[in-house]
N, C-alpha and C positions, 0 to 999 in steps of 0.2 A: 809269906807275902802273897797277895793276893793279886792279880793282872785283871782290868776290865778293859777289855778289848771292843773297839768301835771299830766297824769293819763297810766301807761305803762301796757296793758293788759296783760293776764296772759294766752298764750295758748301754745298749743303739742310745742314744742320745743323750746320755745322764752327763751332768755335769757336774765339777765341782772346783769350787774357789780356794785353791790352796793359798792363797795370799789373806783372804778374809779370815781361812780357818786358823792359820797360825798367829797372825796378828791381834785378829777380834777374838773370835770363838776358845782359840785356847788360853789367853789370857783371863777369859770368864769363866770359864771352866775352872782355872787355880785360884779364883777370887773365891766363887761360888762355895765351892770342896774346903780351904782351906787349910790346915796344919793334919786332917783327914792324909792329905790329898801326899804322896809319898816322891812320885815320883813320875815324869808325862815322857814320852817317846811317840815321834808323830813318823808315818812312813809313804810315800806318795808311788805307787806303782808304776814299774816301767814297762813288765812284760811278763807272758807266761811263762809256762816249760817250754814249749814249742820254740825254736827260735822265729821271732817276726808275728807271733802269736799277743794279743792284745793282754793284760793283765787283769785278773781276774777281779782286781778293787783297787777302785780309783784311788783310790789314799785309807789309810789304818791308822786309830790313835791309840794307844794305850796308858794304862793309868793305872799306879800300881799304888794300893791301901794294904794296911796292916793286916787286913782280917774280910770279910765278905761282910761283917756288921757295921766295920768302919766305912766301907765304900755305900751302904743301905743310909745308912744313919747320915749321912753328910748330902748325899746325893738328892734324899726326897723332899726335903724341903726345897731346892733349887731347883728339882725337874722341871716345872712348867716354863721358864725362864731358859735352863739349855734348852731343852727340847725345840722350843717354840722358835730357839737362835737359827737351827738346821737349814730351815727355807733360807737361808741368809745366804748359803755356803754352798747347796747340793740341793738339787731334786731327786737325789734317791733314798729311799729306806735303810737305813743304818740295819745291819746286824750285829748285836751285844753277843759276844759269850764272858763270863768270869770264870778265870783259872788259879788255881794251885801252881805259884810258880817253883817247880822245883831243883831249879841251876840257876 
């Protein structure tokens, strides 16, 4: 199983619409993807290590595909379309990593 991790940093003045994201955006997301598309887990940040310390990412989605071909192969034809959703939701720079999920 394979996890592609969206990850929406969390700095002076970024924002983001967790109401759009879940609503709109992720709904297009599992349109977009598919029978690809495995499995969605969305997580909205409340705080660091530190206690009273700000959280490091406004909110995280995750997206779990069979294989890192299955998440390629479904994803590139729709990229222009998510992508371009983003300014919808957030003014920040998303960071992707895809992992190996192994538990």
């Amino acid at each position: 199983m394979i996890k592609v991790s969206v990850m929406y940093p969390n700095s002076e003045g970024s924002r983001f619409d967790m109401a759009y994201y879940l609503a709109t955006h992720i709904p297009l997301v599992r349109q977009k993807l598919g029978a690809a598309l495995k499995g969605v887990a969305v997580e909205q940040g409340l705080g660091g290590a530190e206690p009273g310390s700000p959280a490091p990412y406004l909110a995280l989605g995750h997206l779990l595909f069979d294989s890192v071909e299955a998440f390629q192969t479904s994803f590139a034809p729709h990229a222009p379309a998510l992508l371009g959703d983003i300014p919808n939701f957030t003014n920040t720079q998303p960071t992707i990593q895809i992992s190996e999920v192994k538990m």
